[in-house]
MARPA-80236 format. One record per atom (N, C-alpha, C): x, y, z; residue number from 1; residue in one letter. Coordinates in pm, 1 decimal. Each point is the difference from the previous one (the first is absolute). Layout:
N
{atom {X Y Z} NUM "A"}
...
// end
This chain:
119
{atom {2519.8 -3933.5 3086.3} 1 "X"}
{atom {2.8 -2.1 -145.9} 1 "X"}
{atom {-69.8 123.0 -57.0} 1 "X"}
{atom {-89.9 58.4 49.8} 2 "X"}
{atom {-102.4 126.9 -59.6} 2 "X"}
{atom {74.4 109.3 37.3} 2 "X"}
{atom {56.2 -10.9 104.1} 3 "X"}
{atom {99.9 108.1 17.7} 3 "X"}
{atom {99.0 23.2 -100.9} 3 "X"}
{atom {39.9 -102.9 -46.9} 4 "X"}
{atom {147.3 -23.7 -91.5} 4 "X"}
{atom {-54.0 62.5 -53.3} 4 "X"}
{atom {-115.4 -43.0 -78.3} 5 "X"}
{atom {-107.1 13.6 -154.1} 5 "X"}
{atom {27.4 184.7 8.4} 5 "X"}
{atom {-88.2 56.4 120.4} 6 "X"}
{atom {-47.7 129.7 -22.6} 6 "X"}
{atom {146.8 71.7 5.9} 6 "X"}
{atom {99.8 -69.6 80.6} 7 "X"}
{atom {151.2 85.7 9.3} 7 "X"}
{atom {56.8 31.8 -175.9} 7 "X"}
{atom {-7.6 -127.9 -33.0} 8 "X"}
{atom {62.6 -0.9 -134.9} 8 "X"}
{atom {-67.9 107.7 -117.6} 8 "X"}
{atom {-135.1 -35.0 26.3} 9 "X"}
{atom {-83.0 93.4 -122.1} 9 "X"}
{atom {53.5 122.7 47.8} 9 "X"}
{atom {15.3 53.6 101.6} 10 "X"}
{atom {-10.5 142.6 48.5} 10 "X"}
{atom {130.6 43.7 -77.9} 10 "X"}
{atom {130.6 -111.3 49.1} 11 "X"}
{atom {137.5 72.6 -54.4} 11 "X"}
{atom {1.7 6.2 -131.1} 11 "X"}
{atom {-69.0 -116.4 -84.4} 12 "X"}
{atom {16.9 -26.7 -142.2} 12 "X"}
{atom {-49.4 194.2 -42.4} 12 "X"}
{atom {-136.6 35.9 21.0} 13 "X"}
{atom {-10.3 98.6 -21.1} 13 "X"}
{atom {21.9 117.2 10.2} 13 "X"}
{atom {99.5 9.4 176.5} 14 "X"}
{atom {18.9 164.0 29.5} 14 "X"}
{atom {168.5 -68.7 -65.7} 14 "X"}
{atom {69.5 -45.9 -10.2} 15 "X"}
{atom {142.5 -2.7 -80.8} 15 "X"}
{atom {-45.0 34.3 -186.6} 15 "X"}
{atom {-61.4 -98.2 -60.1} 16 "X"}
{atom {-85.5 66.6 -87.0} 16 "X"}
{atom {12.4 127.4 -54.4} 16 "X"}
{atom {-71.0 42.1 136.6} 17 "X"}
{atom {-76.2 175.7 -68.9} 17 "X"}
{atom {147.1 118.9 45.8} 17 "X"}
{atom {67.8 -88.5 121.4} 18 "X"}
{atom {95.5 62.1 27.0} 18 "X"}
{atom {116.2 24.4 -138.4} 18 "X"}
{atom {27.0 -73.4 -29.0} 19 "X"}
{atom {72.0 -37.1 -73.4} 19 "X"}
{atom {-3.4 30.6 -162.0} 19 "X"}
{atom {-130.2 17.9 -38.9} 20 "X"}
{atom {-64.6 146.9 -73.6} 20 "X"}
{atom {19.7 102.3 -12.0} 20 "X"}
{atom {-8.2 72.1 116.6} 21 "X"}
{atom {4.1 98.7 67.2} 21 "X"}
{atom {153.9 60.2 8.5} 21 "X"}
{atom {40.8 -110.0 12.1} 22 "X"}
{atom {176.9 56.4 18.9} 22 "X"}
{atom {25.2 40.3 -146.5} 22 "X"}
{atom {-60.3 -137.9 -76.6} 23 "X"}
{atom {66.0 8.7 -168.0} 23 "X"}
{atom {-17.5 88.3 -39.9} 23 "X"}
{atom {-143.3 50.0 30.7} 24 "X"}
{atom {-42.4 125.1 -102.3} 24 "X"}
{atom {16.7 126.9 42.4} 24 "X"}
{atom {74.4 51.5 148.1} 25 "X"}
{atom {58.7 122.8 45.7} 25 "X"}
{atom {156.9 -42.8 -72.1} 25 "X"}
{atom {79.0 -107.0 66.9} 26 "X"}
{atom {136.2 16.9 -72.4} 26 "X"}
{atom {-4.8 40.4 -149.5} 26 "X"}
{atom {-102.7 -95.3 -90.2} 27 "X"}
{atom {47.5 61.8 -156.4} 27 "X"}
{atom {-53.4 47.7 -22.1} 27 "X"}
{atom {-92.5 130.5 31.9} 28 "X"}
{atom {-7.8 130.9 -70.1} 28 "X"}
{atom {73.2 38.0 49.3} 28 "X"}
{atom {74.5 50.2 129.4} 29 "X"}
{atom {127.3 38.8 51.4} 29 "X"}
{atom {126.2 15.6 -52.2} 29 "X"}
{atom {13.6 -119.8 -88.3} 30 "X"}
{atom {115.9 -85.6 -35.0} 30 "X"}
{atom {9.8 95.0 -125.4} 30 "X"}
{atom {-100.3 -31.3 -59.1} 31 "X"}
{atom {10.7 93.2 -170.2} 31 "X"}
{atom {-35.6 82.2 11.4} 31 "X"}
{atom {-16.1 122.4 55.1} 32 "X"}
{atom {-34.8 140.9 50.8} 32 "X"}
{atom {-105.8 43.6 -48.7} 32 "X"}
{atom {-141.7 -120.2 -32.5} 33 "X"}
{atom {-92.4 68.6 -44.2} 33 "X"}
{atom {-45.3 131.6 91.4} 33 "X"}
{atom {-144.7 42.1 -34.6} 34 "X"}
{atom {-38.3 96.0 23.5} 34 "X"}
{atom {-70.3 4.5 121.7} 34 "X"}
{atom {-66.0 63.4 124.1} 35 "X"}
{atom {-62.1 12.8 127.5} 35 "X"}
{atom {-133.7 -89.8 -78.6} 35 "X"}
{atom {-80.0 35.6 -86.8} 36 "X"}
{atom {-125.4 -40.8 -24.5} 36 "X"}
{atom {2.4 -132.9 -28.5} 36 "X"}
{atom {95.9 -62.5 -84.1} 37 "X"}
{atom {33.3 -135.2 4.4} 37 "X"}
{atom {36.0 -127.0 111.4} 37 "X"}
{atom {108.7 114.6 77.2} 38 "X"}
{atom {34.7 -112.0 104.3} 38 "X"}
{atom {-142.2 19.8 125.9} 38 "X"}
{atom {-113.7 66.2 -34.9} 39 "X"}
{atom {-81.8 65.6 145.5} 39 "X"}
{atom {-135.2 -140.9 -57.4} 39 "X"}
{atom {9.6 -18.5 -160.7} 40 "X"}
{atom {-120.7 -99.9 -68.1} 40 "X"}
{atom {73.5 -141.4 56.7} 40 "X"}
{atom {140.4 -12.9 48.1} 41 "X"}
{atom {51.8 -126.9 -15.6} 41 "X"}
{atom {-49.2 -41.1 209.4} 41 "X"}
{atom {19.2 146.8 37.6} 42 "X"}
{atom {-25.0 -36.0 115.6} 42 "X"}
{atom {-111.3 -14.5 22.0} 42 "X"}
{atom {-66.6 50.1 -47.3} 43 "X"}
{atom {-186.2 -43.8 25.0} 43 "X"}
{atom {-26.9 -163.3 -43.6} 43 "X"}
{atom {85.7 -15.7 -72.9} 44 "X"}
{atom {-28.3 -133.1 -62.5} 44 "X"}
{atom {15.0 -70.9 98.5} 44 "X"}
{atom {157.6 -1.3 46.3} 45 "X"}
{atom {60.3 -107.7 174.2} 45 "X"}
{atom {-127.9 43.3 96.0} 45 "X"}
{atom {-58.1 123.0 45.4} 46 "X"}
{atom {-64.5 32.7 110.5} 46 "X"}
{atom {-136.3 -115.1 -45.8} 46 "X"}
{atom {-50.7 40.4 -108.3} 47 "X"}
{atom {-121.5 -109.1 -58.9} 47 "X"}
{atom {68.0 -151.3 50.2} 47 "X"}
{atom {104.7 -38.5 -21.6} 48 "X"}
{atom {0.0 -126.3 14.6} 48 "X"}
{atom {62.7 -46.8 165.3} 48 "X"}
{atom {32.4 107.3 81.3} 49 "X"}
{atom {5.5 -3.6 112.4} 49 "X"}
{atom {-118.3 -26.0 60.8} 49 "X"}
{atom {-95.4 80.4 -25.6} 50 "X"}
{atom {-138.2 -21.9 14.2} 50 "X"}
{atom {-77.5 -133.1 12.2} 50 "X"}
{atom {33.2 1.3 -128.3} 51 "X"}
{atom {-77.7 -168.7 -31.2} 51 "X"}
{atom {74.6 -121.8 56.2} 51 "X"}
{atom {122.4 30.8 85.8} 52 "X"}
{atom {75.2 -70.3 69.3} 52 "X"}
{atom {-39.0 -26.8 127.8} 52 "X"}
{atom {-81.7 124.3 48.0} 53 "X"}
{atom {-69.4 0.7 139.9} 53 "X"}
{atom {-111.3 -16.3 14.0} 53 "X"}
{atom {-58.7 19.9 -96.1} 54 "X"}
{atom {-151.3 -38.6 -1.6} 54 "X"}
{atom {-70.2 -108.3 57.0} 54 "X"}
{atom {96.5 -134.0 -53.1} 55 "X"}
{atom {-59.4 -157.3 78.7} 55 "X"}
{atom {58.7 18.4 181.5} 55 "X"}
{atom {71.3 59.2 -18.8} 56 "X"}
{atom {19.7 38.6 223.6} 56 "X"}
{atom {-129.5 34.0 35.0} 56 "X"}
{atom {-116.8 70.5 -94.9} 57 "X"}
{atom {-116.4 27.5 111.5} 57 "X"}
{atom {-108.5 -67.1 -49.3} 57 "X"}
{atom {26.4 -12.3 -147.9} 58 "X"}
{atom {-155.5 -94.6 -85.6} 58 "X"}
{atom {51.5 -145.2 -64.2} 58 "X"}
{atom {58.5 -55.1 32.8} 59 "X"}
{atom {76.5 -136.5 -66.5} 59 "X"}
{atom {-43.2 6.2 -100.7} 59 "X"}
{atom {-162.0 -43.2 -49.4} 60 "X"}
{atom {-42.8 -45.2 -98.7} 60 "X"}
{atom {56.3 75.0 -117.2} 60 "X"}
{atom {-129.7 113.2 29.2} 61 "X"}
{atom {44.0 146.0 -130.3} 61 "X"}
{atom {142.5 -0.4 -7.8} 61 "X"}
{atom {84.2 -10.9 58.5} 62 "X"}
{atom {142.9 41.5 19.8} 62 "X"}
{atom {43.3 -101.2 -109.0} 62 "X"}
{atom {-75.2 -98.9 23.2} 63 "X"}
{atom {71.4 -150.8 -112.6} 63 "X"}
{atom {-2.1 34.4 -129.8} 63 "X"}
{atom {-130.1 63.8 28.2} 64 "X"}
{atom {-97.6 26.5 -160.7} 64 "X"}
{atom {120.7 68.0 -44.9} 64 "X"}
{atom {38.4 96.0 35.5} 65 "X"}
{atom {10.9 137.1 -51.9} 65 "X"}
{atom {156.6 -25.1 -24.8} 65 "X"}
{atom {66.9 -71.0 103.0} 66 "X"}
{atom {144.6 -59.2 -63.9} 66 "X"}
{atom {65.0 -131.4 -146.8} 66 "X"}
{atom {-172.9 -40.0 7.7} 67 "X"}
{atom {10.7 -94.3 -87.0} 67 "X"}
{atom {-46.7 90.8 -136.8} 67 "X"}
{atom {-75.1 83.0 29.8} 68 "X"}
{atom {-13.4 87.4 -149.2} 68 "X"}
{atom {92.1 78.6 -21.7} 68 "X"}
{atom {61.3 97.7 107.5} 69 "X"}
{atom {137.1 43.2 -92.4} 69 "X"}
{atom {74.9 -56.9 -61.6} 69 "X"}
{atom {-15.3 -75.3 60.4} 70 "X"}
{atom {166.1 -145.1 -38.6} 70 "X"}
{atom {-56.8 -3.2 -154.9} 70 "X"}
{atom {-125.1 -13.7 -55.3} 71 "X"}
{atom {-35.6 -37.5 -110.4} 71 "X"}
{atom {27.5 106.5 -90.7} 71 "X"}
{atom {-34.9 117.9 56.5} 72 "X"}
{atom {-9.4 139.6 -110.0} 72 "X"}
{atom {94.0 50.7 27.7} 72 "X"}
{atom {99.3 -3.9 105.6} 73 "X"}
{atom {146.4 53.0 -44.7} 73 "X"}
{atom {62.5 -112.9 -75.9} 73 "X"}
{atom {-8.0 -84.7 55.6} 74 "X"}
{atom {89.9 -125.0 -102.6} 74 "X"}
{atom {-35.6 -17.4 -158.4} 74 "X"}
{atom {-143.4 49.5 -41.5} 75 "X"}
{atom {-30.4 -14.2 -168.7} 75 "X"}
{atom {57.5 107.7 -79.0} 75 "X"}
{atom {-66.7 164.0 154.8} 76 "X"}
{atom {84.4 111.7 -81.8} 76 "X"}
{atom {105.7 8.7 -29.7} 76 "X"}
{atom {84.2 -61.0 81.8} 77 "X"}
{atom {159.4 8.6 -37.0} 77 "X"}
{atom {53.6 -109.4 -120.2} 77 "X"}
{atom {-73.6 -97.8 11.2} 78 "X"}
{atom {23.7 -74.3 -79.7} 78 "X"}
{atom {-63.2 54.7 -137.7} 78 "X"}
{atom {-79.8 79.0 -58.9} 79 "X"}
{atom {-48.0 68.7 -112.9} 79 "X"}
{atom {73.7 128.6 -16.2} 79 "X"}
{atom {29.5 98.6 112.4} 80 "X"}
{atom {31.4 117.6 25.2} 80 "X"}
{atom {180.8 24.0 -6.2} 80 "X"}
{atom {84.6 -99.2 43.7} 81 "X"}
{atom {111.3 27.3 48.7} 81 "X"}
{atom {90.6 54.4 -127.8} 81 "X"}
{atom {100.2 85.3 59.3} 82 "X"}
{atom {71.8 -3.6 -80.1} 82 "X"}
{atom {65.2 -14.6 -123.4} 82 "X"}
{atom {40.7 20.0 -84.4} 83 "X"}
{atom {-8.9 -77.0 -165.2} 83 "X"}
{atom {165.8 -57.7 10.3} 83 "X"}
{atom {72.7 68.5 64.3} 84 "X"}
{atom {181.1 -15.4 33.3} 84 "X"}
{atom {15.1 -123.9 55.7} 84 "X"}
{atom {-135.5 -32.1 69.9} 85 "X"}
{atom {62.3 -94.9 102.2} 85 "X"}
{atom {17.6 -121.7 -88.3} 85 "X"}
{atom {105.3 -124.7 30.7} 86 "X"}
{atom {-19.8 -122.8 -37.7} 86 "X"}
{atom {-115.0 -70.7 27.1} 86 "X"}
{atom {-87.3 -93.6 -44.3} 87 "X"}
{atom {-34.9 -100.7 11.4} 87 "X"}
{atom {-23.9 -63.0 206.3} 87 "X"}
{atom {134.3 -63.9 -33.6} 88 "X"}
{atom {19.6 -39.4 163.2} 88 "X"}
{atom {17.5 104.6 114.9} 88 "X"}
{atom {-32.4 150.6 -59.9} 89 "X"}
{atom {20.9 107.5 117.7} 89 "X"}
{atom {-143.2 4.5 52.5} 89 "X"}
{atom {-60.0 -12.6 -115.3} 90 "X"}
{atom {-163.5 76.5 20.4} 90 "X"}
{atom {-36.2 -131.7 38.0} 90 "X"}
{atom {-10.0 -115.2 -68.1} 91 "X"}
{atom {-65.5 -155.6 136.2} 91 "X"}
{atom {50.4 34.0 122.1} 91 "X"}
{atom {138.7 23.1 57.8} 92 "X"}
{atom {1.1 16.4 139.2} 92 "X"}
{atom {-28.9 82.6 41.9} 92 "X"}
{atom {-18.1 154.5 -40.9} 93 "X"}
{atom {-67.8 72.5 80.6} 93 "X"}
{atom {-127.5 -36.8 -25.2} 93 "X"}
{atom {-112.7 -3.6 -90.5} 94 "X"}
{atom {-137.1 -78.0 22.0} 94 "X"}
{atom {25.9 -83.0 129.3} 94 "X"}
{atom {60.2 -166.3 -43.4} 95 "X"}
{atom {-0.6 -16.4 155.7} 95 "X"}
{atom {-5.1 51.4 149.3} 95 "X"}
{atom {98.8 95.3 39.9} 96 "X"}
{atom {14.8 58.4 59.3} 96 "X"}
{atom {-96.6 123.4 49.0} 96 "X"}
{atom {-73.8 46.9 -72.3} 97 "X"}
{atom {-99.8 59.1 31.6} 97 "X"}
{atom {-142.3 -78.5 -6.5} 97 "X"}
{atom {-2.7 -103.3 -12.6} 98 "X"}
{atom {-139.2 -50.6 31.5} 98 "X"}
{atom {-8.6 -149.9 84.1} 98 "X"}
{atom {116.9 -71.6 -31.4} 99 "X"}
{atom {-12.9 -161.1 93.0} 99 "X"}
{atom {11.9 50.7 153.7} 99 "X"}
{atom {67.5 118.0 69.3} 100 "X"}
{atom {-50.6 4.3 150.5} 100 "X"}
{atom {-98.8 45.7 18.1} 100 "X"}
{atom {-78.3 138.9 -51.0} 101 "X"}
{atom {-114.3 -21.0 54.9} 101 "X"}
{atom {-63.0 -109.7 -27.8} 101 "X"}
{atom {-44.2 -96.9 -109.8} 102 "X"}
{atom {-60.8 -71.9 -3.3} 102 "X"}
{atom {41.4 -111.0 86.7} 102 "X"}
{atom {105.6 -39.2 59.7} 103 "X"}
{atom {-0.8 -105.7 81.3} 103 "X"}
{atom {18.3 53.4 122.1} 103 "X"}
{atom {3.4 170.3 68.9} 104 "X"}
{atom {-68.8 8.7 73.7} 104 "X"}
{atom {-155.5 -32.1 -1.7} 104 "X"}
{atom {-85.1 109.5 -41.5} 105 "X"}
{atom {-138.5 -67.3 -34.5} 105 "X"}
{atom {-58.8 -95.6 27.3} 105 "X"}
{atom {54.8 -147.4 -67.8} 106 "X"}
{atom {-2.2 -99.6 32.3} 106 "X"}
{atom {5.7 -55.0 116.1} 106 "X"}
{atom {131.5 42.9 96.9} 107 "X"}
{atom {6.7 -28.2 96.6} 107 "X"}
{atom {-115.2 48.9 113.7} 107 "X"}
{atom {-44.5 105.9 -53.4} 108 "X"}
{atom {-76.1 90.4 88.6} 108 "X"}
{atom {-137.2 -96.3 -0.9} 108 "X"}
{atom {-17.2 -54.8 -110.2} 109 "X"}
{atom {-119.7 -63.4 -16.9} 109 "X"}
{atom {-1.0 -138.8 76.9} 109 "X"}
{atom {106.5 -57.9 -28.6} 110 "X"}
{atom {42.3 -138.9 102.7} 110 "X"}
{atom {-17.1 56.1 167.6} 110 "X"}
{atom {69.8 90.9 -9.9} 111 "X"}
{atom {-7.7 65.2 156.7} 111 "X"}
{atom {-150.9 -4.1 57.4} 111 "X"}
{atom {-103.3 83.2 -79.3} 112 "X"}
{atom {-123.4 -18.3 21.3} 112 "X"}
{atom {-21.7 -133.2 54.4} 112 "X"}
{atom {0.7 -79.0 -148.4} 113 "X"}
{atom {-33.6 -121.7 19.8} 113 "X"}
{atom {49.4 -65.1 132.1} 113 "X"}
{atom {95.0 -17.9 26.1} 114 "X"}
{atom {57.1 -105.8 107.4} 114 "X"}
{atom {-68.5 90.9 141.5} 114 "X"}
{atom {-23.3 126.2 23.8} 115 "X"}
{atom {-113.1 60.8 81.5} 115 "X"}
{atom {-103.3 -9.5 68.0} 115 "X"}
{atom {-93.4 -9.5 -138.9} 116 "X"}
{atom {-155.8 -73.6 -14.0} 116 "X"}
{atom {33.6 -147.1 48.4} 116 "X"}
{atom {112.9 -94.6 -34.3} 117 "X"}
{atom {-38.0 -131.5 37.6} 117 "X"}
{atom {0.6 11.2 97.4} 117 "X"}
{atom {156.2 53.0 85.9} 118 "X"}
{atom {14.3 -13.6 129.6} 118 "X"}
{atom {-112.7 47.5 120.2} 118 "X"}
{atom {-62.6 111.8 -53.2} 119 "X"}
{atom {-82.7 3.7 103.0} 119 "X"}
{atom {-143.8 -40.0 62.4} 119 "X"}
// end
């Protein structure tokens, strides 16, 4: 079962950050912004690649730190996004950028937990 636990948190987060990462090289790509734009979008995926790997060597901090992005990308976007977008565009991307890390996180923290009991 702790295995499941730590398997799942791990994918929730490197698909996640992966998956970031793709979005934000394809669409600056897509709309031909500029080198300096699409190079801020990639730092952004590499940041959240990061914080994807982090719980592989420190679980805890790793939780921390997935459960706080999840919070401050998910408010910024939700204050910050777009003005074009609909309504139901910007809730699902909010979603989408903050319920996996946070239920990675979570998991990472259960993972702990079921750890400490077992041993």
């Amino acid at each position: 079962m702790k295995d499941l636990v730590a398997f799942s948190a791990r994918a929730i987060a490197l698909l996640w950050a992966a998956f970031w990462m793709y979005f934000f090289i394809a669409e600056t790509l897509s709309t031909g912004t500029g080198i300096s734009s699409c190079f801020r979008w990639f730092v952004l995926g590499l940041l959240f690649l990061v914080l994807a790997l982090i719980p592989w060597r420190w679980e805890i901090a790793g939780a921390w730190c997935l459960a706080a992005v999840a919070v401050i990308v998910g408010a910024a976007y939700a204050i910050w996004s777009p003005k074009h977008l609909s309504a139901g565009v910007k809730i699902e991307t909010t979603i989408l950028f903050s319920v996996p890390p946070l239920l990675a996180g979570f998991l990472f923290f259960a993972h702990r937990r079921l750890t400490l009991h077992r041993a």
